[in-house]
Gaussian input, Z-matrix of N, CA and C with variables (Angstrom, degrees):
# hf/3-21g

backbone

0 1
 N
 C     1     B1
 C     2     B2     1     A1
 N     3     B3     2     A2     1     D1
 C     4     B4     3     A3     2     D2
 C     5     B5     4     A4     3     D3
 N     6     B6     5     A5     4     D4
 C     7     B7     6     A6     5     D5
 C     8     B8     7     A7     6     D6
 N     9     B9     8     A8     7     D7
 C    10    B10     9     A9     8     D8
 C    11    B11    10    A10     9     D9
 N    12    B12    11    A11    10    D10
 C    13    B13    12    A12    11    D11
 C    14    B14    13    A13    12    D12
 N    15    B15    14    A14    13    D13
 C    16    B16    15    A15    14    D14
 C    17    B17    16    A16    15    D15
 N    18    B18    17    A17    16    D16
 C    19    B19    18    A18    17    D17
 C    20    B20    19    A19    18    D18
 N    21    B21    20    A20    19    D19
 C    22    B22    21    A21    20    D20
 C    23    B23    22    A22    21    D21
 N    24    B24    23    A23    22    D22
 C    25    B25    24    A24    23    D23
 C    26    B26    25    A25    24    D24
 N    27    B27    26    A26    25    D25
 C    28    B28    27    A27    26    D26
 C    29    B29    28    A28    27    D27
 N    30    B30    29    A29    28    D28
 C    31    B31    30    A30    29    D29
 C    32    B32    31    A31    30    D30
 N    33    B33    32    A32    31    D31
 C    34    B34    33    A33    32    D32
 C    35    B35    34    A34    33    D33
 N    36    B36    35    A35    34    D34
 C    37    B37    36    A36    35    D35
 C    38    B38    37    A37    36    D36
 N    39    B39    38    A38    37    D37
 C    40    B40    39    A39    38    D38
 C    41    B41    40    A40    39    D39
 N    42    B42    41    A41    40    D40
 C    43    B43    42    A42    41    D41
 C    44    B44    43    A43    42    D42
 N    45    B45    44    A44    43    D43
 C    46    B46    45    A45    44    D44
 C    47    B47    46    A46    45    D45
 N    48    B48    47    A47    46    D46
 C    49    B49    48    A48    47    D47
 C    50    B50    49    A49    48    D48
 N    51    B51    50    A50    49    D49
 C    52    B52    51    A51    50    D50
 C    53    B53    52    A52    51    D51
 N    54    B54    53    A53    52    D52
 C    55    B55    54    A54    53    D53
 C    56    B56    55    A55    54    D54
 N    57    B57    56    A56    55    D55
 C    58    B58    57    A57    56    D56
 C    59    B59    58    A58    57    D57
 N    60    B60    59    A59    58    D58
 C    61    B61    60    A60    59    D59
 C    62    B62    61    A61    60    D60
 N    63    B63    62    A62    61    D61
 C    64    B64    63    A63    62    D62
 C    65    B65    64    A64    63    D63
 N    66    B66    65    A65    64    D64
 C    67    B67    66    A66    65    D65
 C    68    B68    67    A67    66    D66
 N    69    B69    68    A68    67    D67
 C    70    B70    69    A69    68    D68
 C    71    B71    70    A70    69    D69
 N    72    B72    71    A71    70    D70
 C    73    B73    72    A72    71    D71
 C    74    B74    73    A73    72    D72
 N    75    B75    74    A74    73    D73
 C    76    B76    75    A75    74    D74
 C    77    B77    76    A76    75    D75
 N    78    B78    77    A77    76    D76
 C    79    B79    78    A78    77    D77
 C    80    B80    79    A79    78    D78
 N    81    B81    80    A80    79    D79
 C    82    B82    81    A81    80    D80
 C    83    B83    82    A82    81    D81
 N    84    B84    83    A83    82    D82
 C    85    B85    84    A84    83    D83
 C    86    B86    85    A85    84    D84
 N    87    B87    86    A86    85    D85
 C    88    B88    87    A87    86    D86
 C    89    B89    88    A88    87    D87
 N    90    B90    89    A89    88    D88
 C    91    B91    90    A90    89    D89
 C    92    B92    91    A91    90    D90
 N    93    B93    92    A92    91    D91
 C    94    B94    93    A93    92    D92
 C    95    B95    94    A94    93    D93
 N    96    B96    95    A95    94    D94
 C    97    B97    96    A96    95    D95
 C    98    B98    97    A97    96    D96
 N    99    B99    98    A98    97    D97
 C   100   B100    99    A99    98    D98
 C   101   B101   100   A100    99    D99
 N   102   B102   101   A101   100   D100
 C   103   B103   102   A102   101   D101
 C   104   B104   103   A103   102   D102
 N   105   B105   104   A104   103   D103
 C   106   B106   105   A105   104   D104
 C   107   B107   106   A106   105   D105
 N   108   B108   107   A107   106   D106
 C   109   B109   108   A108   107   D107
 C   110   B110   109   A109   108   D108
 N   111   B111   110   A110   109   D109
 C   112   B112   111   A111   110   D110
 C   113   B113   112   A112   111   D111
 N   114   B114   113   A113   112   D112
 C   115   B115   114   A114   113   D113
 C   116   B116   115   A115   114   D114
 N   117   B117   116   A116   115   D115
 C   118   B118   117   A117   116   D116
 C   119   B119   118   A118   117   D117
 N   120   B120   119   A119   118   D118
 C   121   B121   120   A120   119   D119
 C   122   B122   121   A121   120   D120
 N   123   B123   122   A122   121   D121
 C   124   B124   123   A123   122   D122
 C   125   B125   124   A124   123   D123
 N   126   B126   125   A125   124   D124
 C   127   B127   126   A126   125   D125
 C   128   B128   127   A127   126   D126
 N   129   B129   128   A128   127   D127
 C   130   B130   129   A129   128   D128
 C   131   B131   130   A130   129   D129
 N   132   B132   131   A131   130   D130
 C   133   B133   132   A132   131   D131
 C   134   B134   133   A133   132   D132
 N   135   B135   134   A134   133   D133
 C   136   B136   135   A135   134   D134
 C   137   B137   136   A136   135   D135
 N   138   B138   137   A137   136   D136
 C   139   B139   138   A138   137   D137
 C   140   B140   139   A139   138   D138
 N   141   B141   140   A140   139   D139
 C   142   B142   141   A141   140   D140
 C   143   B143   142   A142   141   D141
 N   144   B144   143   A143   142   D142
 C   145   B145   144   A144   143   D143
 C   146   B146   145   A145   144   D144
 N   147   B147   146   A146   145   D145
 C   148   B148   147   A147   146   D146
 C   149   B149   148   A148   147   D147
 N   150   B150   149   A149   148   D148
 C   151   B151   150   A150   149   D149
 C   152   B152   151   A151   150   D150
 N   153   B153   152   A152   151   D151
 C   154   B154   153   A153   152   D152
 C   155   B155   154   A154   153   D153
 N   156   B156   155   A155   154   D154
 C   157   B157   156   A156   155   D155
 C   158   B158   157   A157   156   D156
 N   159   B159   158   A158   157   D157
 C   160   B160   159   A159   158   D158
 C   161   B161   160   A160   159   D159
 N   162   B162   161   A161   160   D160
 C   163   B163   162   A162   161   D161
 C   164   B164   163   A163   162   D162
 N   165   B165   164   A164   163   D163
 C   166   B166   165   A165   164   D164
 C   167   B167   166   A166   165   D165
 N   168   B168   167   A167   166   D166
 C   169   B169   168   A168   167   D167
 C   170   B170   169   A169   168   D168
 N   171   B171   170   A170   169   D169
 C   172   B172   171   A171   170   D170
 C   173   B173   172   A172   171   D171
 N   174   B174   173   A173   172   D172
 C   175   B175   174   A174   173   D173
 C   176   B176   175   A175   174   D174
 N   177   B177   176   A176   175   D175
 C   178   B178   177   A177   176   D176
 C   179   B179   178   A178   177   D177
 N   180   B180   179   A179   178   D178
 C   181   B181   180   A180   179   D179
 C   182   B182   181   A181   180   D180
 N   183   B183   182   A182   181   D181
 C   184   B184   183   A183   182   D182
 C   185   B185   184   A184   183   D183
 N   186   B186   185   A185   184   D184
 C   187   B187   186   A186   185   D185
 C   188   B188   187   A187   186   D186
 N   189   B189   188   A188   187   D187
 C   190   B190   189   A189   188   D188
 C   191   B191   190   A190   189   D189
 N   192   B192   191   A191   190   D190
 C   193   B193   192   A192   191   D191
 C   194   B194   193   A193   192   D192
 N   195   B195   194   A194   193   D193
 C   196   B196   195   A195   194   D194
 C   197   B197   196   A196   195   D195
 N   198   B198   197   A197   196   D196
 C   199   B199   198   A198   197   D197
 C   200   B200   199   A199   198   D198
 N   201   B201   200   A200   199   D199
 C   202   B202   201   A201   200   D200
 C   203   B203   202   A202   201   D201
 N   204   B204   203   A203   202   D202
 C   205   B205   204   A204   203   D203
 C   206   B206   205   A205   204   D204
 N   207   B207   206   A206   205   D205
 C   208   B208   207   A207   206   D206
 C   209   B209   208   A208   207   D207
 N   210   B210   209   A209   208   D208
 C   211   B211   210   A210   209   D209
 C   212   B212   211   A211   210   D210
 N   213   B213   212   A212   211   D211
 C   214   B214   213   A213   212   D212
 C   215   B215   214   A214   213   D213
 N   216   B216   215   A215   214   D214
 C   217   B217   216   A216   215   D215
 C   218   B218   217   A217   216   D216
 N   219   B219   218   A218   217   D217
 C   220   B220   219   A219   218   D218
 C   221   B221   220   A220   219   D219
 N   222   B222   221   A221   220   D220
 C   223   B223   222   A222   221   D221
 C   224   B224   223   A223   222   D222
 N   225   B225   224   A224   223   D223
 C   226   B226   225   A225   224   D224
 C   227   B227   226   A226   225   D225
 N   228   B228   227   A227   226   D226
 C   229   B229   228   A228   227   D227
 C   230   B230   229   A229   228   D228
 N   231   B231   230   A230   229   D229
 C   232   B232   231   A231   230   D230
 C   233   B233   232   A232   231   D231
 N   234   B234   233   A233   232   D232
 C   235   B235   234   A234   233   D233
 C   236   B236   235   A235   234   D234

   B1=1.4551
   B2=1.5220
   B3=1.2682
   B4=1.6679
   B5=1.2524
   B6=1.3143
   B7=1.5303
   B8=1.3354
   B9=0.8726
   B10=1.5478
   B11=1.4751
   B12=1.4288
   B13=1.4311
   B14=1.1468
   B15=1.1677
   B16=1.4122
   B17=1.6974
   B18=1.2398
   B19=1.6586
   B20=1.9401
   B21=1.7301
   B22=1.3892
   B23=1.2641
   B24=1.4256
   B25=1.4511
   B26=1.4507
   B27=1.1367
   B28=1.6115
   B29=1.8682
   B30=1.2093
   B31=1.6005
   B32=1.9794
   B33=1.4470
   B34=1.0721
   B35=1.4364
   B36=1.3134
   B37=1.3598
   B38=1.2760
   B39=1.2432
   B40=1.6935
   B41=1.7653
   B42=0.7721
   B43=1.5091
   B44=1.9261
   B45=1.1465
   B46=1.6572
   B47=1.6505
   B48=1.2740
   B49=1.3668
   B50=1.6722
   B51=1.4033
   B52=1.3200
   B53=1.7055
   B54=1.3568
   B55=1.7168
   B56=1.7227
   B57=1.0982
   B58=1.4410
   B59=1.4971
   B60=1.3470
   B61=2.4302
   B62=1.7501
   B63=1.0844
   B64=1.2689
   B65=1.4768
   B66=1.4054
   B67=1.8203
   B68=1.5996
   B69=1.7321
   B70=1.6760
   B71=1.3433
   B72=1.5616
   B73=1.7500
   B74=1.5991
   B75=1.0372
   B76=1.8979
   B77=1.5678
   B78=1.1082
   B79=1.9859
   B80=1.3435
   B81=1.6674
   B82=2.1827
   B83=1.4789
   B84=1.8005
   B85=1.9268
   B86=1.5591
   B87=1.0778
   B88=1.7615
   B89=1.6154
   B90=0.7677
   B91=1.2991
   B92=1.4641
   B93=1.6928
   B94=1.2707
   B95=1.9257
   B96=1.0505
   B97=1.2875
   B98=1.8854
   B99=1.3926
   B100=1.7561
   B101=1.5950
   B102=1.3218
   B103=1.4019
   B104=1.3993
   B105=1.3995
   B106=1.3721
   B107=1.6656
   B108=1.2507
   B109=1.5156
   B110=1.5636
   B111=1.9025
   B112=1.7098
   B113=1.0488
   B114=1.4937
   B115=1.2607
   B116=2.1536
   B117=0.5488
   B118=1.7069
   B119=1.3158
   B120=1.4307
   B121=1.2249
   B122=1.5020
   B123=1.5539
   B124=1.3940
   B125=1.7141
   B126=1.1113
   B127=1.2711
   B128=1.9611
   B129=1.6567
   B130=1.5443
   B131=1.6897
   B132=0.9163
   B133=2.3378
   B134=1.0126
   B135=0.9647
   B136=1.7028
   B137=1.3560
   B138=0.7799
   B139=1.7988
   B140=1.2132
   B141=1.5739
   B142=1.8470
   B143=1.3789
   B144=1.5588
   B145=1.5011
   B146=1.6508
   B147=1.9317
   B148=1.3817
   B149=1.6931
   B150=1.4763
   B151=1.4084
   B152=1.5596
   B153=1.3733
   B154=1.4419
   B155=1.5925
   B156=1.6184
   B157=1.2984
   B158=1.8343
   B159=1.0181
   B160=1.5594
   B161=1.5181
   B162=1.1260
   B163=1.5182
   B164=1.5376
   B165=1.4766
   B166=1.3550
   B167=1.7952
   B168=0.9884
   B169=1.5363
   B170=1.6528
   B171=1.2509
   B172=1.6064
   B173=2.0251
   B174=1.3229
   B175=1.2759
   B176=1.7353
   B177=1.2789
   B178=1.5650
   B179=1.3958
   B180=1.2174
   B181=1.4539
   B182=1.7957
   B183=1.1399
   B184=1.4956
   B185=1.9745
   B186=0.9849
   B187=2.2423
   B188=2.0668
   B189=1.1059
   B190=1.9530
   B191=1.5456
   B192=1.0381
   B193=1.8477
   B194=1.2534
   B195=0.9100
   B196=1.9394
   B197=1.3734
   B198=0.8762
   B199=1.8737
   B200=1.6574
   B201=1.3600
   B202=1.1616
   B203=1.4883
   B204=1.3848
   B205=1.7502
   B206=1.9137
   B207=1.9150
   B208=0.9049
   B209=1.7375
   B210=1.3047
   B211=1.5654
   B212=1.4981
   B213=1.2532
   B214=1.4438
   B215=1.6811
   B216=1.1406
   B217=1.2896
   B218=1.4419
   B219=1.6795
   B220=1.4384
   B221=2.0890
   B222=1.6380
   B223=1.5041
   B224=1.3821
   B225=1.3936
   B226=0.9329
   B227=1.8570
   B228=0.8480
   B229=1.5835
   B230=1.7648
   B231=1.6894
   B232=1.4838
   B233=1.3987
   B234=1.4690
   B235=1.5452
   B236=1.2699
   A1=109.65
   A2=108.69
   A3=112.77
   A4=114.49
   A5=124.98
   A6=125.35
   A7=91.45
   A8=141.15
   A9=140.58
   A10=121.10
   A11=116.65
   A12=145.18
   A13=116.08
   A14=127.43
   A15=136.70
   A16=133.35
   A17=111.35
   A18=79.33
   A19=82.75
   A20=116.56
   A21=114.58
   A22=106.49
   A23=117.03
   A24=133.59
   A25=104.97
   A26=113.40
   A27=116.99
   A28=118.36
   A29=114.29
   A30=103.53
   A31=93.22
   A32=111.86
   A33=117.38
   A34=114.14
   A35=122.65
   A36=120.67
   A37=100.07
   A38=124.65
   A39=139.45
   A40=88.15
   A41=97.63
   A42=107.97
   A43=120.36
   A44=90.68
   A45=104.28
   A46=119.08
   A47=131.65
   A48=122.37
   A49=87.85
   A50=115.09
   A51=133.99
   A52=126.51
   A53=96.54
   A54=83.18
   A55=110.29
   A56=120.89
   A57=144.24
   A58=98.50
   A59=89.82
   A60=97.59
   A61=75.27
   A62=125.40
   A63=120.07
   A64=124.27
   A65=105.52
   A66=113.09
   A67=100.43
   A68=108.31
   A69=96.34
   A70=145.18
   A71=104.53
   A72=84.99
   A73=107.89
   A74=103.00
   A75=110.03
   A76=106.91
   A77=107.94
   A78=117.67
   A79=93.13
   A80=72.63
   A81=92.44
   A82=90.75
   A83=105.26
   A84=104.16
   A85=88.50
   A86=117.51
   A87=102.47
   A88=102.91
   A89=141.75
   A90=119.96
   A91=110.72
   A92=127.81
   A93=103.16
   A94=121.75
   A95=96.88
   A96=119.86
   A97=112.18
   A98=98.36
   A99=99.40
   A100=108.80
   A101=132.36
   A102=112.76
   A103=114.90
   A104=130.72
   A105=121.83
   A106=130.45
   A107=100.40
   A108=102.54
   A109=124.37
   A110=99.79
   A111=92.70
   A112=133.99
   A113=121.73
   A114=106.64
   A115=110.06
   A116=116.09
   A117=148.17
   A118=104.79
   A119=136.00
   A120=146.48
   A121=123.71
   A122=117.31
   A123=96.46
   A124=116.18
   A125=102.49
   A126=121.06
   A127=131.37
   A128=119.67
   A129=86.04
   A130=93.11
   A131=134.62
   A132=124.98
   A133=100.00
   A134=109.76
   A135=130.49
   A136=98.06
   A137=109.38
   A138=150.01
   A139=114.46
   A140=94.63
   A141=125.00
   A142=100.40
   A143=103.47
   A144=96.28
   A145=72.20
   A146=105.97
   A147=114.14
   A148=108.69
   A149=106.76
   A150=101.98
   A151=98.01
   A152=150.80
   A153=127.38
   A154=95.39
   A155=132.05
   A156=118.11
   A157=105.39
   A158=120.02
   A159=118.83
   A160=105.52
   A161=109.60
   A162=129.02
   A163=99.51
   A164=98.15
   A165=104.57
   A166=104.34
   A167=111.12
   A168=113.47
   A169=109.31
   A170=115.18
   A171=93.95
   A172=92.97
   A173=102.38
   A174=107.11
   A175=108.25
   A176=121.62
   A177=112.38
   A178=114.34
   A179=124.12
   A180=155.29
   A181=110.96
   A182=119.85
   A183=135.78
   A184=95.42
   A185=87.87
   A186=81.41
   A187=90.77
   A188=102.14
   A189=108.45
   A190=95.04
   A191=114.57
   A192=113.91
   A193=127.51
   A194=129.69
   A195=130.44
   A196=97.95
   A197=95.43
   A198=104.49
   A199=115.55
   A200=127.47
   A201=150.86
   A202=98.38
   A203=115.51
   A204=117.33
   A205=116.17
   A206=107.29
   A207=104.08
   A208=153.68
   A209=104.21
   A210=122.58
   A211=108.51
   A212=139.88
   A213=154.61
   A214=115.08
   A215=123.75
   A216=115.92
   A217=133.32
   A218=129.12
   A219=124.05
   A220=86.60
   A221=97.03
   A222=94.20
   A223=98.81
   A224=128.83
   A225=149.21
   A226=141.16
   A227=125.99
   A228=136.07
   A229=109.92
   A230=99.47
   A231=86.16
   A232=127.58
   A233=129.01
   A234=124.70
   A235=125.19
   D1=149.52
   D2=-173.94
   D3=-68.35
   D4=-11.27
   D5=-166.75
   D6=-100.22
   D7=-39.55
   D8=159.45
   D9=-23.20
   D10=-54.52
   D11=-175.15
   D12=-97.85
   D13=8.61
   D14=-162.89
   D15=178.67
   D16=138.31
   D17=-154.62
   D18=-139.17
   D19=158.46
   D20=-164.62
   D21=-79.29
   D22=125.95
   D23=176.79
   D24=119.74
   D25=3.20
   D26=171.48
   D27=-71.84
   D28=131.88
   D29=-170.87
   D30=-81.79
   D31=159.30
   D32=171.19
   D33=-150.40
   D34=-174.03
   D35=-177.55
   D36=-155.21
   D37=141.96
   D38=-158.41
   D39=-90.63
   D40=140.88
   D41=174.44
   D42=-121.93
   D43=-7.78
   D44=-174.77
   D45=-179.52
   D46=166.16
   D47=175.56
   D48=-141.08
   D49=-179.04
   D50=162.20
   D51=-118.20
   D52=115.57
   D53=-163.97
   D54=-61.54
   D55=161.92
   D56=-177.16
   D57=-51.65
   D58=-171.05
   D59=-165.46
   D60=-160.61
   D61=97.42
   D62=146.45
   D63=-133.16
   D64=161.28
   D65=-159.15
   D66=-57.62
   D67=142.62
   D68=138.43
   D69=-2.93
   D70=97.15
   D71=-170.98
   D72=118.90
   D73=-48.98
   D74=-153.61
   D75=-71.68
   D76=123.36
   D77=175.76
   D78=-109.90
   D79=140.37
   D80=-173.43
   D81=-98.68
   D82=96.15
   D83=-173.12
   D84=-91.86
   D85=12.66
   D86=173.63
   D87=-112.64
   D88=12.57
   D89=160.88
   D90=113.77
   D91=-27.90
   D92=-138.52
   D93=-106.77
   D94=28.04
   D95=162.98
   D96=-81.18
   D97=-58.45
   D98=171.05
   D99=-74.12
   D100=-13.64
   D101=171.96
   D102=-102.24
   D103=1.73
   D104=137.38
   D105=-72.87
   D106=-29.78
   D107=174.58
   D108=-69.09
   D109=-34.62
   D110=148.19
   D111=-66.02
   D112=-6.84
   D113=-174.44
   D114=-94.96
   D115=19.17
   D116=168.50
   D117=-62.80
   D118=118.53
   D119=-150.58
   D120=24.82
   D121=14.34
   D122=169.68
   D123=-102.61
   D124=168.60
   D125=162.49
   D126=-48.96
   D127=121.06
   D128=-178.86
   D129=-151.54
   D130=161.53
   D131=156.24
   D132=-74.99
   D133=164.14
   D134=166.44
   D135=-95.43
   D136=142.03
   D137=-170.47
   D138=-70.94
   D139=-88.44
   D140=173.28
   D141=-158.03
   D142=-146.20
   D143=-175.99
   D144=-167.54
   D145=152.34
   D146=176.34
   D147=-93.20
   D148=-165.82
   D149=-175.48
   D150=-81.58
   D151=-2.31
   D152=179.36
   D153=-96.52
   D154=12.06
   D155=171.98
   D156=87.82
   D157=25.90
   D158=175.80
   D159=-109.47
   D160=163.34
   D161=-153.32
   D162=-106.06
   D163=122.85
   D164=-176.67
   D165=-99.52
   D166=169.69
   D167=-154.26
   D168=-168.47
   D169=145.11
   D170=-174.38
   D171=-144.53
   D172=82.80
   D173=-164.08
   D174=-72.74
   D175=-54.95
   D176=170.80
   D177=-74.66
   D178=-147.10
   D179=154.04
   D180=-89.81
   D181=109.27
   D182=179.16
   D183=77.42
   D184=24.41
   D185=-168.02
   D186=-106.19
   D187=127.49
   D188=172.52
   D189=-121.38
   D190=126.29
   D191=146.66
   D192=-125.62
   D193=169.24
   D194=178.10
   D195=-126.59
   D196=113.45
   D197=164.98
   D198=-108.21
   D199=156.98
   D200=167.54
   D201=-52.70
   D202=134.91
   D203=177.35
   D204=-89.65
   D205=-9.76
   D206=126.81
   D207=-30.16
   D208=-49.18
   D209=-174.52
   D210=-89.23
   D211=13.58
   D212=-155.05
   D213=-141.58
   D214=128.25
   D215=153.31
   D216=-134.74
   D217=135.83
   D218=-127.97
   D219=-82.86
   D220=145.84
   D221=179.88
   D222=-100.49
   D223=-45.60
   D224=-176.79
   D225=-139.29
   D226=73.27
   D227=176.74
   D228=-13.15
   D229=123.12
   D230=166.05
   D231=-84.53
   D232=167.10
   D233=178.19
   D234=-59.04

């Protein structure tokens, strides 16, 4: 589990995302295919983390995501 490996206030860096699974047809009119893919080598803290153990992250202004702790790697440990 990610909270295991990682703890909130830790710096990290996205190392990868997984593209989306959507039906025939379906346009991503919100965005969120390109705002995980920015988040791909940058820098971010961890947040919190939800109950399946994913990494919460708050990359814009009003923007939350949870990522896999797979897709992350720790830059720096908080105190």
């Amino acid at each position: 589990m990610a909270s295991e490996q990682f703890k909130v206030g830790d710096k990290i860096r996205v190392i990868g995302y997984r593209p989306g699974k959507y039906p025939p047809g379906y346009v991503d009119d919100m965005g969120t295919e390109e705002l995980f893919k920015s988040l791909v080598g940058r820098r971010y803290t961890i947040r919190g983390f939800d109950d399946f153990g994913h990494i919460e992250l708050h990359p814009k202004r009003n923007h939350v995501v949870w990522i896999e702790a797979d897709l992350v790697k720790l830059v720096s440990a908080s105190r």
